[in-house]
N, C-alpha and C positions, 0 to 999 in steps of 0.2 A: 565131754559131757560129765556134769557133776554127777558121783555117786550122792545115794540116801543113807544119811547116818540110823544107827541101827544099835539098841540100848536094851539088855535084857529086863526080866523083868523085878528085877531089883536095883534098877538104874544103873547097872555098868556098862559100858561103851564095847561094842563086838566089829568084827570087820563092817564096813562100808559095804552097799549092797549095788547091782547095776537097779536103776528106776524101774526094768521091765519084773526083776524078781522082788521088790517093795510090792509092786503093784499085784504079784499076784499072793503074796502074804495077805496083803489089805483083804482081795479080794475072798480068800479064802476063810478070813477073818482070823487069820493066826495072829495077828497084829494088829494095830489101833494106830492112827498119828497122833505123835504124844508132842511135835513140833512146826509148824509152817514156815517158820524160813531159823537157820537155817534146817529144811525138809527133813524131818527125821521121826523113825515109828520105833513103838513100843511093843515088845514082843509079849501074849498073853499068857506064855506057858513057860514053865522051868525049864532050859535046855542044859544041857553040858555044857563047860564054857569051852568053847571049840578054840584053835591056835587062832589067837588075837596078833595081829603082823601089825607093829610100833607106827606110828607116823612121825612128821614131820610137818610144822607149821614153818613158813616163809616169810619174812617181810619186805617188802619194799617201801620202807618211809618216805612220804613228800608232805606238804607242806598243807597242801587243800584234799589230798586224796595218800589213802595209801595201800599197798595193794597185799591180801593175803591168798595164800596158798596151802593147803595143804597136800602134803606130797607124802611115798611110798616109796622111800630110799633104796628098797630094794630092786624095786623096779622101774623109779622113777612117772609111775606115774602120778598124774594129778588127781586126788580125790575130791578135792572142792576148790575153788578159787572167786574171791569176791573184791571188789575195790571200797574202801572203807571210807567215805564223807567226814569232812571234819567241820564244826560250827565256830574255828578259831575267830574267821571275821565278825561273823552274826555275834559273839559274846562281846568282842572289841566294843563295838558297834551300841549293844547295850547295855554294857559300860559306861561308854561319851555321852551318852542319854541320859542315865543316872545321873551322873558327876553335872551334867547343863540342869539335868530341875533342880538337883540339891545345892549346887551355887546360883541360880536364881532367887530361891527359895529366901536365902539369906540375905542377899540382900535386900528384898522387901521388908524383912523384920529389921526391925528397930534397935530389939535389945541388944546389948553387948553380949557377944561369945567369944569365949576362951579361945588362942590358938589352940590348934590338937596337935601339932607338926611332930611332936617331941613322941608320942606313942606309936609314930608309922616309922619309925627311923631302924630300928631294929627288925630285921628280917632273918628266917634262920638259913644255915649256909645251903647252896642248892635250889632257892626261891625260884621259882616261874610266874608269868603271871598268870591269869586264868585261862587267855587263850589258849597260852602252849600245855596247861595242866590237862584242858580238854582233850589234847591229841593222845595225851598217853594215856588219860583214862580210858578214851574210847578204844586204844588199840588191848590192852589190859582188860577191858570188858568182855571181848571177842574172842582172846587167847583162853579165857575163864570159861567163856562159853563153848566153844569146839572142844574145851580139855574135857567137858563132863559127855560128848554126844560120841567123840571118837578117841582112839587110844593114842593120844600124843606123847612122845617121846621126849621128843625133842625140839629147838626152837632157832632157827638161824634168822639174822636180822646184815639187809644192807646196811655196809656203815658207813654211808655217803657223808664226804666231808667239803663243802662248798669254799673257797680261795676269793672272798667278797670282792679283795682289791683287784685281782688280777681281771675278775670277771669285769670290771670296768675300764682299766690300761691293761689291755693284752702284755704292752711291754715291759711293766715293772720288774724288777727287782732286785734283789739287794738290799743297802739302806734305804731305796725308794718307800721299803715298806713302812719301816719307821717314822717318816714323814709326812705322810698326811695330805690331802687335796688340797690343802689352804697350805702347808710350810711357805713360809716366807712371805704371805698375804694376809691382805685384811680381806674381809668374804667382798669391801662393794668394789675394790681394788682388783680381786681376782675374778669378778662379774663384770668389770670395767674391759678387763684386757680379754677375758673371755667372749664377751659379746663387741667385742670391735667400739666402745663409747658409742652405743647408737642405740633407739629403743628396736628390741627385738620385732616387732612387730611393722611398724612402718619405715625403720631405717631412716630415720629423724638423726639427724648428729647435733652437734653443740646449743645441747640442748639440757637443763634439770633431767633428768632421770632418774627412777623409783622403781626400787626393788620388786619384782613382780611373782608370784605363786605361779608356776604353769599349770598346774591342777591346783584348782581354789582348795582353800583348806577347808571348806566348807564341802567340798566333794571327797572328802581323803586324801587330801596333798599333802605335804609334808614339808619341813625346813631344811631338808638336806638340799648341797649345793648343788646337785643334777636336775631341782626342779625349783631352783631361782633361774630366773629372767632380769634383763633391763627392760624396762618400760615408759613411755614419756607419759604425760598428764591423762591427754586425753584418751591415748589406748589404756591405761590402765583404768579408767573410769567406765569407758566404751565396757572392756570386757567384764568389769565386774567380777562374778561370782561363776561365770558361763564357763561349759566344758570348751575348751582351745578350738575341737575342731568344728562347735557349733559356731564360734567368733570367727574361725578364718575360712569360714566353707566357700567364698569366694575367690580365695587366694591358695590355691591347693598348692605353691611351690613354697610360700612361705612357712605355710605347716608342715611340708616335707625337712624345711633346713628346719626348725625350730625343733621337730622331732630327732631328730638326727643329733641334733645336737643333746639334747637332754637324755641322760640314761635312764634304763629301767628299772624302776623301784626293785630292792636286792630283798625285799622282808621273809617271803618265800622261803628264797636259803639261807637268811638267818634263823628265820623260826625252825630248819630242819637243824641246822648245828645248833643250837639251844638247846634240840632236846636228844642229841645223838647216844649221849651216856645214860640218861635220864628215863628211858623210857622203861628198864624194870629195877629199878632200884627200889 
């Protein structure tokens, strides 16, 4: 059970209380709540500052979520713990938005406009983009907030380090790493030999074949090689812009091999190494 953060009444940070002894502060009106989440009251009277016992703040960094702790080294136990939301996607997201009206926009107008390319080129060293700037501002916001409600000390952070390649060839390594998914290919070459010359979908052979998105980029796909396909004329016209498993929900062994075959997007633990140094500089 979380304790109630507990701040005299000159705003400094005192031990952590159990909820049953907040409650009868409240009650007795020694106290006021000066906070709703995270839960924390305001003491109405001048007390001694009593032996204040140091904390510690915890991190567990991830990618969509990440989790803090506040802990009592001495004794190990947990004074609060909450899992922190991150809007990394949601900014992405209306970003793409932006960037689709303001190139619209353009080209409707007629007039001539200057390239701009030459002013975005320079970045300064350490740059994020907004997604990942969000993660640490948010986790920074949280650390600032609990430092002013309880006596934090200290700050330990996981320093989880993700291996992108391996996570996708368990067997790599060595020079393998230097090499690349494409060494020694062209991408329709290594999508040739990869997908057996056939369209993925209906197992058509000697046939034209065309590069295919397995998640439409119009849904969030991507151009990485785990989520190119071959595809013949008419599957690729068939599926359009449709999520995979709505195109093959009659065919459930073919989206079993097609999934199987395509890795899983790695952005996750990229965006956690992105910001593994980054997050209080």
């Amino acid at each position: 059970m979380s304790k109630v953060f507990v701040i005299d009444s000159v705003y400094q940070p005192l031990n952590p209380v159990h909820p049953g002894e907040a409650r009868l502060l409240l009650k007795r009106d020694k106290a006021s709540v000066y906070r709703m989440y995270p839960f924390t009251i305001i003491l109405k009277q001048v007390i001694e500052q009593p032996d204040v016992k140091p904390l510690r703040v915890k991190l567990d960094p991830g990618s969509k979520t990440t989790g803090i702790a506040v802990v009592n080294d001495a004794t190990g136990e947990v004074v609060f713990a909450a899992e922190l939301s991150h809007r990394g996607q949601a900014i992405k997201m209306a970003l793409d938005d932006r960037r689709a009206v303001r190139r619209s926009r353009r080209r409707r107008k007629t007039r001539y406009r200057k390239p701009r390319w030459s002013n975005r080129k320079n970045r300064k060293k350490g740059w994020l983009p907004p997604s990942l700037e969000s993660r640490i501002a948010n986790i920074l916001t949280w650390i600032q907030r609990l430092s002013r409600y309880c006596p934090i000390t200290a700050i330990s952070m996981e320093l989880v380090k993700f291996d992108l390649q391996q996570m996708e060839h368990p067997e790599i390594a060595g020079v393998e790493y230097q090499q690349g998914t494409l060494a020694g290919y062209e991408i329709r070459e290594y999508l040739l030999e990869k997908w057996e010359r056939q369209c993925a979908y209906c197992e058509a052979k000697d046939i034209p074949l065309q590069v295919e998105h397995i998640v439409p980029r119009a849904k969030g796909g991507t151009n990485r090689i785990s989520n190119l396909a071959l595809a013949c004329e008419k599957c690729n016209t068939a599926k359009g812009t449709r999520d995979i498993k709505d195109f093959l929900r009659k065919k459930p062994e073919v989206l079993k091999r097609i999934q199987a075959q395509a890795n899983a997007p790695l952005k996750d633990a990229a965006a956690v190494n992105a910001t593994r140094w980054l997050r209080f500089v």
